[in-house]
PyMOL Python script that loads the backbone (N, CA, C, O; Angstrom):
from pymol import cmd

cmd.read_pdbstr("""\
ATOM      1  N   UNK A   1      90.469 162.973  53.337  1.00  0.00           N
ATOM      2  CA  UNK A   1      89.823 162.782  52.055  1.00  0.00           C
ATOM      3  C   UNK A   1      88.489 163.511  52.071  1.00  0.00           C
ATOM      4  O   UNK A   1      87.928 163.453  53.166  1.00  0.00           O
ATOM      5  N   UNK A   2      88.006 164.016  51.359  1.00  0.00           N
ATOM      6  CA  UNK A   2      86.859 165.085  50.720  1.00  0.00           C
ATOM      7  C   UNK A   2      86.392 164.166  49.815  1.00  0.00           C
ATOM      8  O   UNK A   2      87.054 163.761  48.860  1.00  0.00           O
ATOM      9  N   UNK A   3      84.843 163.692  50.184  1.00  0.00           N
ATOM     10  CA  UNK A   3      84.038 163.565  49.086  1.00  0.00           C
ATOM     11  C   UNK A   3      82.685 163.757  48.956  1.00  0.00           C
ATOM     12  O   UNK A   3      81.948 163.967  49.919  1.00  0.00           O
ATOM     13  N   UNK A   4      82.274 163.689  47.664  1.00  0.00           N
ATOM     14  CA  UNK A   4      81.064 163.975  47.384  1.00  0.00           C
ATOM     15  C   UNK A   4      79.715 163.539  47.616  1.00  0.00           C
ATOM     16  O   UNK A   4      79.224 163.714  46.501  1.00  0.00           O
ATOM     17  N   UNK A   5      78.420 162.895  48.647  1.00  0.00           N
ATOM     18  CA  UNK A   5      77.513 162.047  48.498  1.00  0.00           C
ATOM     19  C   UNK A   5      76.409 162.422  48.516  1.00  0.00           C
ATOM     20  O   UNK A   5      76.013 163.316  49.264  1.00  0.00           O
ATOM     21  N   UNK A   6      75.698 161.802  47.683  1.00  0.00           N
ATOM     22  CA  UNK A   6      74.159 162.123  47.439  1.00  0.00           C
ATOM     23  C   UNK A   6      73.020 161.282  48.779  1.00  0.00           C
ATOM     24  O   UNK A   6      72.655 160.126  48.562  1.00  0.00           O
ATOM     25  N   UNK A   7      72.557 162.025  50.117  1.00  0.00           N
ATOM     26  CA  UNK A   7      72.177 160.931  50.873  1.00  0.00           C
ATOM     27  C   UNK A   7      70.653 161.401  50.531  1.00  0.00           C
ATOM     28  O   UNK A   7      70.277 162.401  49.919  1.00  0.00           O
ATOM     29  N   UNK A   8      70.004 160.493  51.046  1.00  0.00           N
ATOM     30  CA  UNK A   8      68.467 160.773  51.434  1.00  0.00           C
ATOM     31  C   UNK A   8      68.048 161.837  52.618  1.00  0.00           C
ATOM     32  O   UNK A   8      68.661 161.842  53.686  1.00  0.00           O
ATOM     33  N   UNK A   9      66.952 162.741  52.351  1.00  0.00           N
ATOM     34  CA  UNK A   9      66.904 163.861  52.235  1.00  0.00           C
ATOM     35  C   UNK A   9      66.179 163.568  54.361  1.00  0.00           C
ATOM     36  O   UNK A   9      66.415 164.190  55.396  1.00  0.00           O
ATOM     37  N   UNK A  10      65.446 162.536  54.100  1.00  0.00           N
ATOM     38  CA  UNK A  10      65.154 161.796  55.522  1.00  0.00           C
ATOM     39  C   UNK A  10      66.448 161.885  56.616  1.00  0.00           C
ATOM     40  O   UNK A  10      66.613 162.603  57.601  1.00  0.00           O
ATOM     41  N   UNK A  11      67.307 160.813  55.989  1.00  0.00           N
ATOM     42  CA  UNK A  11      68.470 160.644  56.955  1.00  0.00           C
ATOM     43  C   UNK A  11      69.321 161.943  57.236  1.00  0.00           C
ATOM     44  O   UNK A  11      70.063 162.135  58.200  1.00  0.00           O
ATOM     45  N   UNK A  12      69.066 162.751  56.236  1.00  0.00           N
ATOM     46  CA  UNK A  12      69.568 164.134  56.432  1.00  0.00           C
ATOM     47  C   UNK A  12      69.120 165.043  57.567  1.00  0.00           C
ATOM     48  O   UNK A  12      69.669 165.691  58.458  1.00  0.00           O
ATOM     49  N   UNK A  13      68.024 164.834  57.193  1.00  0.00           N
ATOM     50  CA  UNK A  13      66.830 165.816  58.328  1.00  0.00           C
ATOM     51  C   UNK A  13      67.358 165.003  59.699  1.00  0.00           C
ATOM     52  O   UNK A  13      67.703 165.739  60.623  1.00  0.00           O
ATOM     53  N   UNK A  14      67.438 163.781  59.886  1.00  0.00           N
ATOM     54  CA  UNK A  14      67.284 162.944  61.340  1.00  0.00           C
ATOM     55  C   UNK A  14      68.904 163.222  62.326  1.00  0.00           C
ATOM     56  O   UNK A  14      69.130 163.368  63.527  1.00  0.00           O
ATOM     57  N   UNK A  15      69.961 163.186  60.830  1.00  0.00           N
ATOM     58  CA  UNK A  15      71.334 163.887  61.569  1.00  0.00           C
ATOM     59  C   UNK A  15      71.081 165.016  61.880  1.00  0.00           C
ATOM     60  O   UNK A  15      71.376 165.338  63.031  1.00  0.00           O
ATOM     61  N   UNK A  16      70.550 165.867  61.133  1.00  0.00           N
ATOM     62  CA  UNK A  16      70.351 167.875  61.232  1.00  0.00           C
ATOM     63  C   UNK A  16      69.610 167.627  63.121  1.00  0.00           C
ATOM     64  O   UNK A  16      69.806 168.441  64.023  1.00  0.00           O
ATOM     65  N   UNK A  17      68.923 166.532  63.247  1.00  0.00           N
ATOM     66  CA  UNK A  17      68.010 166.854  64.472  1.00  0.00           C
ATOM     67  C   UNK A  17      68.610 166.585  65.907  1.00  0.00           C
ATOM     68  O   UNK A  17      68.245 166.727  67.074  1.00  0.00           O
ATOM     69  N   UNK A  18      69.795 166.093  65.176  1.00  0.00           N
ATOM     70  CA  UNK A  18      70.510 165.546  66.461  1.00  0.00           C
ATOM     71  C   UNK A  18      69.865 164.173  67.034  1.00  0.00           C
ATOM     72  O   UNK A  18      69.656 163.843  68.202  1.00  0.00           O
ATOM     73  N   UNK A  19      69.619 163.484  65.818  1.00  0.00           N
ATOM     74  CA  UNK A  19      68.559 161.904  66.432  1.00  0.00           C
ATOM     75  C   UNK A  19      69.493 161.158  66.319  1.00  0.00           C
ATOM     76  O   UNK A  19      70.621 161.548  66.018  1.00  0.00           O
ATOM     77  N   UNK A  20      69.132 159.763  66.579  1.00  0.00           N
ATOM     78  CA  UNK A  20      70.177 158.349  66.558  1.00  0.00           C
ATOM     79  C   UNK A  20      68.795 158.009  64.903  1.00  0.00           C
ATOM     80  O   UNK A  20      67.581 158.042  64.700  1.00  0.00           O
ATOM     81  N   UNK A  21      70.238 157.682  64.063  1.00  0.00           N
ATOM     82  CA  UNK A  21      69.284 157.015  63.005  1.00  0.00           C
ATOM     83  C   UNK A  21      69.524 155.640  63.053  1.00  0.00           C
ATOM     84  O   UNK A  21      70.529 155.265  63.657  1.00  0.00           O
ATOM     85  N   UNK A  22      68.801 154.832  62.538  1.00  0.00           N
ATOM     86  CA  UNK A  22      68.391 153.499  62.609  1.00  0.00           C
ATOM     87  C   UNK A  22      69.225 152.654  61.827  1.00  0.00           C
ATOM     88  O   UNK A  22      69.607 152.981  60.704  1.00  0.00           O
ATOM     89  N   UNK A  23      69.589 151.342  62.496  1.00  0.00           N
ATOM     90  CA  UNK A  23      69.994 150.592  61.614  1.00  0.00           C
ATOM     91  C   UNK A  23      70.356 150.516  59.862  1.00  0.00           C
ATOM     92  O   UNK A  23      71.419 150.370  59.259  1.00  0.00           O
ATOM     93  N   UNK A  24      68.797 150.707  59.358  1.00  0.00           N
ATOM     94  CA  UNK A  24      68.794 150.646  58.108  1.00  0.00           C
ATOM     95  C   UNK A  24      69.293 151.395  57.504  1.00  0.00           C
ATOM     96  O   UNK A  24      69.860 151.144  56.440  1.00  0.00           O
ATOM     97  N   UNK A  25      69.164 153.114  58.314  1.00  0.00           N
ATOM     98  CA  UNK A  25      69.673 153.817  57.775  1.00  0.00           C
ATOM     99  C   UNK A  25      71.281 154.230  57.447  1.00  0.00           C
ATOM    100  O   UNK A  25      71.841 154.868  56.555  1.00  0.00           O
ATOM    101  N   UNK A  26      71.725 153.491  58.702  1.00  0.00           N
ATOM    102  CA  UNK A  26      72.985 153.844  58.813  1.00  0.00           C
ATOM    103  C   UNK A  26      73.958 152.916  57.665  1.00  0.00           C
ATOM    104  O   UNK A  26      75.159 153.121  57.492  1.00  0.00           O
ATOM    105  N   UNK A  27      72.901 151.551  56.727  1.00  0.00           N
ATOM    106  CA  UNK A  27      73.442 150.820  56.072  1.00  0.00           C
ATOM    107  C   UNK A  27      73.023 151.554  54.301  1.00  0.00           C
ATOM    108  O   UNK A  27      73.642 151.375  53.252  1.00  0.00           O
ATOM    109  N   UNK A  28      71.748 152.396  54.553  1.00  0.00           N
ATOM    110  CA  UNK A  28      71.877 153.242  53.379  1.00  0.00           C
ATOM    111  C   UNK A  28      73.006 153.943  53.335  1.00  0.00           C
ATOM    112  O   UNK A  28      73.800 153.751  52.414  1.00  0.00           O
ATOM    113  N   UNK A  29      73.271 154.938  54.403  1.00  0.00           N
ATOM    114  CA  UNK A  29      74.215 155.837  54.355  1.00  0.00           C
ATOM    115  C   UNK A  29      75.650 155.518  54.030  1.00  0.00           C
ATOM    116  O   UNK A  29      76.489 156.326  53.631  1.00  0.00           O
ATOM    117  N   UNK A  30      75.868 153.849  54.319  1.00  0.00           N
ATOM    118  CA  UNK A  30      77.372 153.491  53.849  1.00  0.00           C
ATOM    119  C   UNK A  30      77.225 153.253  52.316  1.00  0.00           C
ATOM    120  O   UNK A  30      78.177 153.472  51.567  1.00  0.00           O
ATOM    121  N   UNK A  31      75.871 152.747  51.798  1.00  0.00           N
ATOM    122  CA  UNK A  31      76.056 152.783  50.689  1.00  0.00           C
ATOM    123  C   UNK A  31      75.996 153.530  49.594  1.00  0.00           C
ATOM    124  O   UNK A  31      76.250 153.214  48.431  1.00  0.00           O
ATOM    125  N   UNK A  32      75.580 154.721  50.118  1.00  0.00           N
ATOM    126  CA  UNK A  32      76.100 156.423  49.657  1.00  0.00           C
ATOM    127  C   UNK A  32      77.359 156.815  49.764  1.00  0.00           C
ATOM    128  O   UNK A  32      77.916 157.485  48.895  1.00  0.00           O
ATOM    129  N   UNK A  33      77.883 156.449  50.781  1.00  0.00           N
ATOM    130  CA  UNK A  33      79.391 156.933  50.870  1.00  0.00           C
ATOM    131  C   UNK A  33      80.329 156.262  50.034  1.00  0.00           C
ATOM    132  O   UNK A  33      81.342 156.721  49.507  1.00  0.00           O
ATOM    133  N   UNK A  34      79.641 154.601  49.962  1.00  0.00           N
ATOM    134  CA  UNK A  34      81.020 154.116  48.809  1.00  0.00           C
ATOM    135  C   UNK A  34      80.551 154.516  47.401  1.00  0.00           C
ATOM    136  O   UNK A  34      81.407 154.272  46.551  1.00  0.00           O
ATOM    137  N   UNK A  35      79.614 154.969  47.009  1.00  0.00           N
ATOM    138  CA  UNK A  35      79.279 155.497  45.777  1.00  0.00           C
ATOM    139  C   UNK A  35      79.327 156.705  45.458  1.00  0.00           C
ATOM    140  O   UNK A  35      79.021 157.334  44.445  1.00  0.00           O
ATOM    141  N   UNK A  36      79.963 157.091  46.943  1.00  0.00           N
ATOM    142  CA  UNK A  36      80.628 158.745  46.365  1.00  0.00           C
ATOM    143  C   UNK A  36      81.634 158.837  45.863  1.00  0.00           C
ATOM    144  O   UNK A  36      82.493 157.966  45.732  1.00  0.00           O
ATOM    145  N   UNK A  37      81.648 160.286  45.402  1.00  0.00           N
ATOM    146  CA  UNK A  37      82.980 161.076  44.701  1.00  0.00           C
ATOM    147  C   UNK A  37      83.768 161.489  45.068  1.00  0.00           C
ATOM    148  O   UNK A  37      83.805 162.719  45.036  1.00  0.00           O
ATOM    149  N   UNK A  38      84.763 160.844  45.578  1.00  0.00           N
ATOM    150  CA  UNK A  38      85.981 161.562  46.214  1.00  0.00           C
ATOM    151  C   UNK A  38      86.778 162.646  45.092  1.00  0.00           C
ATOM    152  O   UNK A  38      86.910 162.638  43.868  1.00  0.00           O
ATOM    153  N   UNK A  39      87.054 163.214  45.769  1.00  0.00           N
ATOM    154  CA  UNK A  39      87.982 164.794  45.347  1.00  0.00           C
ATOM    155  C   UNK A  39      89.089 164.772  45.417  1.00  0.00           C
ATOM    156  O   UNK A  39      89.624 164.591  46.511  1.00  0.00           O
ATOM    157  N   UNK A  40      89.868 164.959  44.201  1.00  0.00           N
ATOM    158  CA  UNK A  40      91.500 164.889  44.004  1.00  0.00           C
ATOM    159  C   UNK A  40      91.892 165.944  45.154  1.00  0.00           C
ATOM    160  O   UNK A  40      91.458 167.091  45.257  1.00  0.00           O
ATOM    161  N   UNK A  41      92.619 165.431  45.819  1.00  0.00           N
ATOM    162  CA  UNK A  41      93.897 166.337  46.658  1.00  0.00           C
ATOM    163  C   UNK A  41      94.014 167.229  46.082  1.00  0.00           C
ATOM    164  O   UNK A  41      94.255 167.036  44.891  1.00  0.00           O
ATOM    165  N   UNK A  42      93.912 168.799  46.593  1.00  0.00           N
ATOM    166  CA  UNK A  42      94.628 170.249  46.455  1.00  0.00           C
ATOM    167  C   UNK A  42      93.780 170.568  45.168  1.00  0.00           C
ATOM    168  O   UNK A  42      94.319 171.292  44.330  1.00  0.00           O
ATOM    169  N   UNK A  43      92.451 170.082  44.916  1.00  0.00           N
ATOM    170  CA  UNK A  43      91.487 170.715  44.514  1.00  0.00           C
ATOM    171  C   UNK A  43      91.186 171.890  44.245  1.00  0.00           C
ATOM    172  O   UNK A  43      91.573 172.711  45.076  1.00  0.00           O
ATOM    173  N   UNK A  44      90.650 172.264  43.408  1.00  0.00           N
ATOM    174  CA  UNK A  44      90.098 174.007  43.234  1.00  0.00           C
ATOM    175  C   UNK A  44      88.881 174.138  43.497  1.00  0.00           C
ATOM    176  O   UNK A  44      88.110 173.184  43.390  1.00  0.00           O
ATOM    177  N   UNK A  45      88.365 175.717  44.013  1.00  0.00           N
ATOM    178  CA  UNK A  45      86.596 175.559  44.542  1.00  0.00           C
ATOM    179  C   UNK A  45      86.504 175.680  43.450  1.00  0.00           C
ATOM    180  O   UNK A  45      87.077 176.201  42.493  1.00  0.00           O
ATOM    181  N   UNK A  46      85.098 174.719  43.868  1.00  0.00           N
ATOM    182  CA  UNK A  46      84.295 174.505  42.973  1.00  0.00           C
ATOM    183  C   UNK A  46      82.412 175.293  43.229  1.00  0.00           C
ATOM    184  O   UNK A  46      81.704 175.586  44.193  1.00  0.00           O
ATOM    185  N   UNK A  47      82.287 175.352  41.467  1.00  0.00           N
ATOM    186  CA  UNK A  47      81.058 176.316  41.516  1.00  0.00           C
ATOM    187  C   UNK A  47      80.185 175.017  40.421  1.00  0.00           C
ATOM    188  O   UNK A  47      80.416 173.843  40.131  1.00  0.00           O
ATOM    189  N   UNK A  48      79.083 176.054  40.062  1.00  0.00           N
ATOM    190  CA  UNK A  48      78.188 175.672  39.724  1.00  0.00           C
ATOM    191  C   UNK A  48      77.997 176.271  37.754  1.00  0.00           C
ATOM    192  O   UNK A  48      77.262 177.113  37.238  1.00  0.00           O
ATOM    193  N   UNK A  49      79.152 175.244  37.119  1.00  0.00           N
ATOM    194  CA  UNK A  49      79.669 175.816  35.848  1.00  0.00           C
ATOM    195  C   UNK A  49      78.398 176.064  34.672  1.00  0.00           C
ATOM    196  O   UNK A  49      78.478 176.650  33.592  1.00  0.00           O
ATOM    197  N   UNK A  50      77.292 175.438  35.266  1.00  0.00           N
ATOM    198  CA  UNK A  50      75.955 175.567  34.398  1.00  0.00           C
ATOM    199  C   UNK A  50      75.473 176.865  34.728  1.00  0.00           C
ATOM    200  O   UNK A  50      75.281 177.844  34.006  1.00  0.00           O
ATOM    201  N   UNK A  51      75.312 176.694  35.954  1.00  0.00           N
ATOM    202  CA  UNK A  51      74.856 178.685  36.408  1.00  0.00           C
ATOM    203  C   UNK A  51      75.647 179.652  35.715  1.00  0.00           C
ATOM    204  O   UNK A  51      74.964 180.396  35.012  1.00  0.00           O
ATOM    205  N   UNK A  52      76.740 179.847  35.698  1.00  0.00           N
ATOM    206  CA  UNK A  52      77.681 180.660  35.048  1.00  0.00           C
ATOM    207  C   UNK A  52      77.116 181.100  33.591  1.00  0.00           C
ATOM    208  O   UNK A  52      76.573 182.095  33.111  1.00  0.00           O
ATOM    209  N   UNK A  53      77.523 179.867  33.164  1.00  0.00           N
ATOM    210  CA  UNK A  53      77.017 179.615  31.645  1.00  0.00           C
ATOM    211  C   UNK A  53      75.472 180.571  31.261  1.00  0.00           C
ATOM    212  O   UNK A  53      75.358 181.459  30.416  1.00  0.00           O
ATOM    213  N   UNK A  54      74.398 180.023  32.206  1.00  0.00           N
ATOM    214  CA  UNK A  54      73.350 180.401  31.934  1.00  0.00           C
ATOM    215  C   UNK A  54      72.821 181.952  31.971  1.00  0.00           C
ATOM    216  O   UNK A  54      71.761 182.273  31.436  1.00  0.00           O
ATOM    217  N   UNK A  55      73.719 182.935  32.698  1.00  0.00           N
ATOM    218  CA  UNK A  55      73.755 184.403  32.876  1.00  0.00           C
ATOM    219  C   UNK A  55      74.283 184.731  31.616  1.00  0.00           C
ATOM    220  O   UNK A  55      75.337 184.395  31.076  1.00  0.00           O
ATOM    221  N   UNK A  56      73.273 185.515  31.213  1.00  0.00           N
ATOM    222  CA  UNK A  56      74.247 186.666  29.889  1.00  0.00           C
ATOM    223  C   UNK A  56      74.708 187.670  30.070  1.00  0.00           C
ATOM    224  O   UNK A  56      74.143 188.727  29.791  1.00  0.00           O
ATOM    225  N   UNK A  57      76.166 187.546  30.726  1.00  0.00           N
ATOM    226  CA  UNK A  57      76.703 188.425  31.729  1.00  0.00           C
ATOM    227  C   UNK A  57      78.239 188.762  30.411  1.00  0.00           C
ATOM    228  O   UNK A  57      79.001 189.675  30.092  1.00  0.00           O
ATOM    229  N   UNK A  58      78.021 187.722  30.152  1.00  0.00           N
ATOM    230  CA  UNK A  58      79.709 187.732  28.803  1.00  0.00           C
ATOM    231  C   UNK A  58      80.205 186.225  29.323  1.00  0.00           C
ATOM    232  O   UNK A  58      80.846 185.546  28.521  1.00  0.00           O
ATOM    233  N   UNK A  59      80.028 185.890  30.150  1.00  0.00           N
ATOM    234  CA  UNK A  59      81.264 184.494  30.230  1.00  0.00           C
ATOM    235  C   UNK A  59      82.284 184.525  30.785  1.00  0.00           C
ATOM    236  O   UNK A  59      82.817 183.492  31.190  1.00  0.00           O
ATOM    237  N   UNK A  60      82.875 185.862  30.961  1.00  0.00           N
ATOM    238  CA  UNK A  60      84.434 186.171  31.187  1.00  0.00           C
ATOM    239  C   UNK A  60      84.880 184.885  32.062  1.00  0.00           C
ATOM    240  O   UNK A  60      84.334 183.784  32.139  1.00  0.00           O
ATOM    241  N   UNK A  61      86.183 185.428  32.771  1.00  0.00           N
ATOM    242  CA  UNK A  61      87.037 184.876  33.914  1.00  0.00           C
ATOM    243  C   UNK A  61      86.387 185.327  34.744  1.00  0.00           C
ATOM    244  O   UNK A  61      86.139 184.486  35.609  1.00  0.00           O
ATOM    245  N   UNK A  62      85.724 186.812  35.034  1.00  0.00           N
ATOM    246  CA  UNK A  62      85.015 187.444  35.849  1.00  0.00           C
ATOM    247  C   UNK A  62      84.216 187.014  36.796  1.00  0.00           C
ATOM    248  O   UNK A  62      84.126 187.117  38.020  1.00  0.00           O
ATOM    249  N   UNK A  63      83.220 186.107  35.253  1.00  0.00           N
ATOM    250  CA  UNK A  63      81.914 185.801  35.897  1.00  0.00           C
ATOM    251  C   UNK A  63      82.438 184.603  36.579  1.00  0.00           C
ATOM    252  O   UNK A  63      81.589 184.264  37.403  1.00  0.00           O
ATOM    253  N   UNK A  64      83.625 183.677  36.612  1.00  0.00           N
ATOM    254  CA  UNK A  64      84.098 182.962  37.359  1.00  0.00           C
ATOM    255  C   UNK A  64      84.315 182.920  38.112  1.00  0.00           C
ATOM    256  O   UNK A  64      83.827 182.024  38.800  1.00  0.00           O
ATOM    257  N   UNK A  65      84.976 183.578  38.517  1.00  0.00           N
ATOM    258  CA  UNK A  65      85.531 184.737  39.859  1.00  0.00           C
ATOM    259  C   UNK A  65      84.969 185.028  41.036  1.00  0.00           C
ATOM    260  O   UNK A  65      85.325 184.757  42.183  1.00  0.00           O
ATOM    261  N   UNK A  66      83.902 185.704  40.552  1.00  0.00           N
ATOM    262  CA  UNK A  66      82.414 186.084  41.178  1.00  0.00           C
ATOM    263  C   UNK A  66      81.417 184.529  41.079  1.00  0.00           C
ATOM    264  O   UNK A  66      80.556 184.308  41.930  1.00  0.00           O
ATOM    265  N   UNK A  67      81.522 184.153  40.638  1.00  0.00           N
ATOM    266  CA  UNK A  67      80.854 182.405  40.659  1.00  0.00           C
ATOM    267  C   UNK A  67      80.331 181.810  42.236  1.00  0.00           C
ATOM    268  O   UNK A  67      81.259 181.566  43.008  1.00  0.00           O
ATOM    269  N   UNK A  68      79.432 181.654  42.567  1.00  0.00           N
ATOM    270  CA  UNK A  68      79.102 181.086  43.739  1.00  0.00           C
ATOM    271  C   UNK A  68      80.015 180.007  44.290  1.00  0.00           C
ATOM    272  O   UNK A  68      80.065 179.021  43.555  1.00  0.00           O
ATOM    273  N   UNK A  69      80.603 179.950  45.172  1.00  0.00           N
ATOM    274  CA  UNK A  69      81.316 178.529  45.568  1.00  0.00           C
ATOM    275  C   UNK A  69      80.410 177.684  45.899  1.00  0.00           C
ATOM    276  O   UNK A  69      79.260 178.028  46.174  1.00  0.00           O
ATOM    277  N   UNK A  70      80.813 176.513  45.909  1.00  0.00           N
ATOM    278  CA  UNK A  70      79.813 175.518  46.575  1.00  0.00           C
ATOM    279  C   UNK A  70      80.928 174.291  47.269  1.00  0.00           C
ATOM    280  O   UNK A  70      80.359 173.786  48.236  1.00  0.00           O
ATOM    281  N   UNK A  71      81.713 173.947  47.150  1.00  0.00           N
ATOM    282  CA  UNK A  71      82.883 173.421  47.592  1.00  0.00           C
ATOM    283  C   UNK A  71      83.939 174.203  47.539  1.00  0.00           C
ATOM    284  O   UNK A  71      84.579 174.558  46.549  1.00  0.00           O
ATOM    285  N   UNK A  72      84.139 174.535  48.997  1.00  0.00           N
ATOM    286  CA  UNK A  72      85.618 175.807  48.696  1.00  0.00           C
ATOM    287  C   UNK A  72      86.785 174.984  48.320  1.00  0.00           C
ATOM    288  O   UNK A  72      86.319 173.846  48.268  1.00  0.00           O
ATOM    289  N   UNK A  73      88.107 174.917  48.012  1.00  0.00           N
ATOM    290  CA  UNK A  73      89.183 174.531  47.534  1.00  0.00           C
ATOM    291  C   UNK A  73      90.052 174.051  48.616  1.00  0.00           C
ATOM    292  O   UNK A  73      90.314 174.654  49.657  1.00  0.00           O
ATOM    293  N   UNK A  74      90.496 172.821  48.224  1.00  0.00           N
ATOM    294  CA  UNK A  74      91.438 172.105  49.242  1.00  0.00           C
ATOM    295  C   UNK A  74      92.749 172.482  49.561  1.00  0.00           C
ATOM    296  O   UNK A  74      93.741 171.784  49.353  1.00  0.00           O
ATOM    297  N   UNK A  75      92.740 173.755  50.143  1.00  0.00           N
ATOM    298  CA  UNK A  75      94.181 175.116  50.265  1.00  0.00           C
ATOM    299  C   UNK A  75      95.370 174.071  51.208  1.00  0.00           C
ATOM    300  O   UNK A  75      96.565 174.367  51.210  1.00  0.00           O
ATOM    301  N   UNK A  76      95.010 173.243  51.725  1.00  0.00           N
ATOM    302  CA  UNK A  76      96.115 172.130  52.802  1.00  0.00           C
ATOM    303  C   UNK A  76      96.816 171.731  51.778  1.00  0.00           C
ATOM    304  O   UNK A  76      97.981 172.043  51.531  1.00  0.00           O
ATOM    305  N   UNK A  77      96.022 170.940  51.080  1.00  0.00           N
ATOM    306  CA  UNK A  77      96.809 169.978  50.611  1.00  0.00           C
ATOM    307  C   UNK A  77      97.198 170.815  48.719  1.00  0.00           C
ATOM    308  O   UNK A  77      97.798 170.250  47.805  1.00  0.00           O
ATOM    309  N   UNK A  78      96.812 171.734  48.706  1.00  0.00           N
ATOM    310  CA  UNK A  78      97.371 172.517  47.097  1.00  0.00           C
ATOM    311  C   UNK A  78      98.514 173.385  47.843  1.00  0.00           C
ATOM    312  O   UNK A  78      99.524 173.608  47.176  1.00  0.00           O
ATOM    313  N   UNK A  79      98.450 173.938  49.267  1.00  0.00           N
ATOM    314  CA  UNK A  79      99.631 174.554  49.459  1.00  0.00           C
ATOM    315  C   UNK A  79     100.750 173.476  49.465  1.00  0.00           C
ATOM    316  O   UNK A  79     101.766 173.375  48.777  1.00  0.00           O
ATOM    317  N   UNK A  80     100.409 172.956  50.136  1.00  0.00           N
ATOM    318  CA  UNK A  80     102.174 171.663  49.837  1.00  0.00           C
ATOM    319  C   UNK A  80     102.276 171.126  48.866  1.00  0.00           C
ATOM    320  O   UNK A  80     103.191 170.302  48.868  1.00  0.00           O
ATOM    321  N   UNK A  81     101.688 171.215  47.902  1.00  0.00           N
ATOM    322  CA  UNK A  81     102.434 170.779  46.612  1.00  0.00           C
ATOM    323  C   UNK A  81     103.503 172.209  46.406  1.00  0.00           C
ATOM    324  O   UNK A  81     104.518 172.042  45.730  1.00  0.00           O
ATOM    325  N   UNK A  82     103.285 173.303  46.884  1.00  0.00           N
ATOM    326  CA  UNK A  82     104.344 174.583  46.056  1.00  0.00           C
ATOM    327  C   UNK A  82     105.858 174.021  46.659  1.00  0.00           C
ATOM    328  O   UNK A  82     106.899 174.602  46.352  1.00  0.00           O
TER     329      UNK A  82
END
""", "prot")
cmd.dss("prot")
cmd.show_as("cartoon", "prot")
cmd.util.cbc("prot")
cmd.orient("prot")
């Protein structure tokens, strides 16, 4: 399962450091995770559809195309659905 969570930018830095985080934190962090966004199975990447928008480039499929990823696409589980 793939999902989405918004953590604190602290507890972020303290995993990035390779630290043991604390109690408290580790009870914030569950309560980020159940208030995340899980991601439908066999997903498509995903970009940043406001950025797109905001270039006056035309809009095309193009500028889609070319679109920054930010979550690449769940290719496991979209190939076995074919």
């Amino acid at each position: 399962m793939q999902i989405v969570i918004d953590i604190p930018e602290s507890i972020l830095n303290t995993i990035q450091a390779d630290e043991m985080i604390s109690r408290e934190q580790l009870a914030v962090l569950q309560v980020h995770i159940l208030n995340g966004t899980p991601l439908p199975k066999g997903h498509g990447r995903l970009i940043d559809a406001d950025a797109v928008l905001e270039e006056p480039i035309g809009n095309t499929y193009k500028d889609i195309d070319i679109a920054e990823t930010i979550i690449e696409a769940d290719k496991a589980e979209s190939e076995g659905k074919e």
